[in-house]
N, C-alpha and C positions, 0 to 999 in steps of 0.2 A: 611278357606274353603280348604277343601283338592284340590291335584292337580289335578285328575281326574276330579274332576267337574269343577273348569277352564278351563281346557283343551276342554268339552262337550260345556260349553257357548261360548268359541271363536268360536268353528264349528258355532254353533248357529249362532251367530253373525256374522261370517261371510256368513254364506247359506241366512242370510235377507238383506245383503249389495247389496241385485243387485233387480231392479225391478221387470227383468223377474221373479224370483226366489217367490218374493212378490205376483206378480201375479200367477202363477202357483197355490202357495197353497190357492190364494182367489179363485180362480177355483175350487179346491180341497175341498175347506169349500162347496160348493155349492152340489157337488156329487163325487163318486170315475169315474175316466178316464182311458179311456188308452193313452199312449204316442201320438199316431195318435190324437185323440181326443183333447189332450191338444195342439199339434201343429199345430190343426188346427187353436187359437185361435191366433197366431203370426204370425207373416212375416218373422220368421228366419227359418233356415234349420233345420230337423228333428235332424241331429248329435248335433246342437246347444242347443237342447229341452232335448237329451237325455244325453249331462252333466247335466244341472242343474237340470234333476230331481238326476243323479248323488252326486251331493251335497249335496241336498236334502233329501238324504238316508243317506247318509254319517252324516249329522246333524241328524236324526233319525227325521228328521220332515216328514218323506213321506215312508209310508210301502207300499212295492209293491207284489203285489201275483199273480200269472201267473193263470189262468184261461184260460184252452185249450191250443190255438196261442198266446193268449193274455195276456198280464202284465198288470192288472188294479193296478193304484197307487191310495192310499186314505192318508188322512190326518193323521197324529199322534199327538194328543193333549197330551201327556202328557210331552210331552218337551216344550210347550207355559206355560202347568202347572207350571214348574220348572221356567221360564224366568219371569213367573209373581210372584212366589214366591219368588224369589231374588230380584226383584225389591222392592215388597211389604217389603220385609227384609230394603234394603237399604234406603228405605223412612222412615220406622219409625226409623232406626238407626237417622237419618237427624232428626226426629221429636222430637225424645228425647232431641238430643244435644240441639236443639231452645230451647226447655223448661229449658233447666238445664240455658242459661244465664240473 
């Protein structure tokens, strides 16, 4: 696996390592928000909201488009694409091996 793409699944992996972060994008599954929106749905501070959508970007899980005043964030499936395709990679790798003993 090239190093670039490691490098893209540790962000990954690390942007799903936090609850908030988890919940955000099951928010995000539901419709596109804007940061007010999303912060309404916690008990933390707005600056707190608006790293983890920070991270969020930064893992390419969460595209944001300004519309007016407003940053509406929506979801980005095609990096869940990829984390389910390496997954699915690594399990038949595992399935094979079972077979061969």
């Amino acid at each position: 696996m090239p190093n670039y793409i490691n490098l893209e699944m540790n962000i990954a992996f690390k942007a799903l390592d936090d609850s908030t972060r988890r919940k955000i994008l099951e928010l995000l599954r539901e419709k596109d928000m804007t940061a007010g929106e999303i912060a309404d749905a916690f008990e933390i501070s707005k600056p707190s909201i608006s790293h983890h959508l920070d991270l969020l970007r930064q893992a390419d899980m969460v595209v944001s488009i300004k519309q007016g005043q407003f940053i509406r964030y929506s979801l980005n499936t095609t990096v869940f694409d990829g984390i389910m395709k390496w997954m699915l990679d690594i399990s038949q790798k595992k399935e094979i091996k079972t077979r061969r003993k």
